[in-house]
N, C-alpha and C positions, 0 to 999 in steps of 0.2 A: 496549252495556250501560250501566245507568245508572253514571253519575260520582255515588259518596256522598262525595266530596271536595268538589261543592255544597253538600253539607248543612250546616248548624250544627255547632258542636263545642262551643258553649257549653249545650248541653241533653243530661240524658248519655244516652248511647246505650242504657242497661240499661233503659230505658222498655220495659215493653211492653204488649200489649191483650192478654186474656186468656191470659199467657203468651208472646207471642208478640214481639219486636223490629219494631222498624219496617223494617230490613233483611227480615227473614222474610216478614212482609204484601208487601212490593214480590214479593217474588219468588212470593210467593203470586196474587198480585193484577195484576200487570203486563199477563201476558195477558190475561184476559177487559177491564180497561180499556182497553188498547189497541186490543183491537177494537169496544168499546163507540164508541171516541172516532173508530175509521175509518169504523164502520159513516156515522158520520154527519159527518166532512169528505172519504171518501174521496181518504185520501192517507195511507199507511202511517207515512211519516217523519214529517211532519206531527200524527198522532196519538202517535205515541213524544214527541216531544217535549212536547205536552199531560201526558202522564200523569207523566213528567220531573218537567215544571213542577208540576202538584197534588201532586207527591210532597215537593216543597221549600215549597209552601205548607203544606202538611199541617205538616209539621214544624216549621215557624217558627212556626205559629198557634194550632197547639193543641195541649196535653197529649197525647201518648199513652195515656200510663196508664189517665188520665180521659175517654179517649173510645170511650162504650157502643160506639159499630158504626160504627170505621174505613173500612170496606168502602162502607157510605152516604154516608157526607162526602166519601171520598172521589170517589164515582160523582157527587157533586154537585157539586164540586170539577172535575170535570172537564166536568162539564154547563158549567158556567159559562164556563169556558176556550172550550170547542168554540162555544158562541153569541158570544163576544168575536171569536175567531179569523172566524168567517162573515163577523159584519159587518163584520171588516176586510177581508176579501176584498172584499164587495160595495161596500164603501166607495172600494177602491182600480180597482175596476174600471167604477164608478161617472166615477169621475175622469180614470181615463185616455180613458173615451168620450169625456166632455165635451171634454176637451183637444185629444182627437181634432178631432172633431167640428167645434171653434171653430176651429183651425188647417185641415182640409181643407177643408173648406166652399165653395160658392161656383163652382165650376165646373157643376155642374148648376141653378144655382138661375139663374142667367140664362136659361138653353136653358128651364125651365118656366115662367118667368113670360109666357113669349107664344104665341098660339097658330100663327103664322106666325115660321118662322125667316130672321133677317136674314141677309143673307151675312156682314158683317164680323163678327156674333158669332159664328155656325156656323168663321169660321176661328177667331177666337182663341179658342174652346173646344177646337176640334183643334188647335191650337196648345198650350194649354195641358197638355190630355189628350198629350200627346208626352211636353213635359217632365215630367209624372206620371211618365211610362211609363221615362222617361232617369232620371230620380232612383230609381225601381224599381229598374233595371237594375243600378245602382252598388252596391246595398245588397249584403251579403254572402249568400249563398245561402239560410242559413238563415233570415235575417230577414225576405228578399223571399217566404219560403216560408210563413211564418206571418203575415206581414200580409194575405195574398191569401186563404190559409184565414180567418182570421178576417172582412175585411171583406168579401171577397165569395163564400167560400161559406158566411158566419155562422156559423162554428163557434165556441163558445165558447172561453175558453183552456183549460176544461176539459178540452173533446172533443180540441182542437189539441196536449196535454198526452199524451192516452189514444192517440190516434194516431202520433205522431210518438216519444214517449218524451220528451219532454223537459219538466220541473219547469215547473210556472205561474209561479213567480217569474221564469224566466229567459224563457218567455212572454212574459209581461210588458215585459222588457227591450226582446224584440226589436221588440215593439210600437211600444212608444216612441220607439228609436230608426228607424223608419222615420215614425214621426208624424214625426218630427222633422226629420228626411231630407225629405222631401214639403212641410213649412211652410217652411225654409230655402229649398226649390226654385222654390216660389212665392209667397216673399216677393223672391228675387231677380230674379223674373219683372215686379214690378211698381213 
């Protein structure tokens, strides 16, 4: 439930919109924003905390009294939130490819650049492709289970999220710490 111990105490509370307290609007309101704000980050907790959040801006920025239709600002208030929250999503997942990307790199990009395979690179690729697979190994169950869903059966962290149960941010984590895992492996390698 929302924490109104967030809120301002310097604005008095006896505000209200056509009668009604800002306490009373939340709890009028809560629901249908809430699902306003999951329909589109789907992620339940995620969307509570958006409406949270517009509920404390609401209050800090504008008059109660004097605002015609709460109900609008706020649904706007929350629009807004919902399209920041995306593009940090996509911003951060953005990043971590690249990171990705620029750290694993390079074990397939010798085997294509020629149409006939050498013997000494065909071994240090399978040489390489080992220690991959040894640095895998190490990782802890869960991590080596989401990096393998993700990079090679391209599952988003979304879907990897939806399947498994477990929250994108920590997604995320495990992500990273197997990039991480993998570029330490084959920085030691060379």
């Amino acid at each position: 439930m929302f924490d109104w111990a967030k809120l301002k105490t310097d604005k008095p509370q006896a505000s209200t919109v056509r009668g009604r307290s800002l306490e009373e609007l939340f709890r009028l309101q809560r629901g249908p924003l809430i699902r306003f704000a999951a329909a589109r980050l789907k992620d339940d907790a995620e969307a509570e905390e958006i409406v949270q959040e517009a509920f404390i801006r609401f209050q800090n920025k504008y008059d109660v009294a004097n605002t015609a239709s709460p109900e609008a600002l706020l649904a706007r208030i929350i629009a807004n939130l919902v399209i920041d929250k995306v593009r940090e999503r996509n911003a951060r997942a953005a990043r971590e490819d690249a990171w990705g990307k620029a750290n694993t790199a390079g074990a397939d990009d010798d085997m294509s650049a020629s149409v006939s395979v050498d013997p000494s690179r065909a071994l240090v690729a399978k040489q390489e492709l080992a220690a991959a697979m040894q640095a895998l190994e190490e990782l802890p169950k869960k991590t080596r289970q989401i990096f393998l869903l993700h990079r090679f059966e391209e599952l988003s962290h979304a879907e990897i999220s939806e399947r498994t149960g477990i929250p994108k941010s920590t997604i995320e984590k495990h992500m990273i710490r197997a990039i991480k895992a993998l570029a330490i492996s084959r920085s030691q390698r060379q």
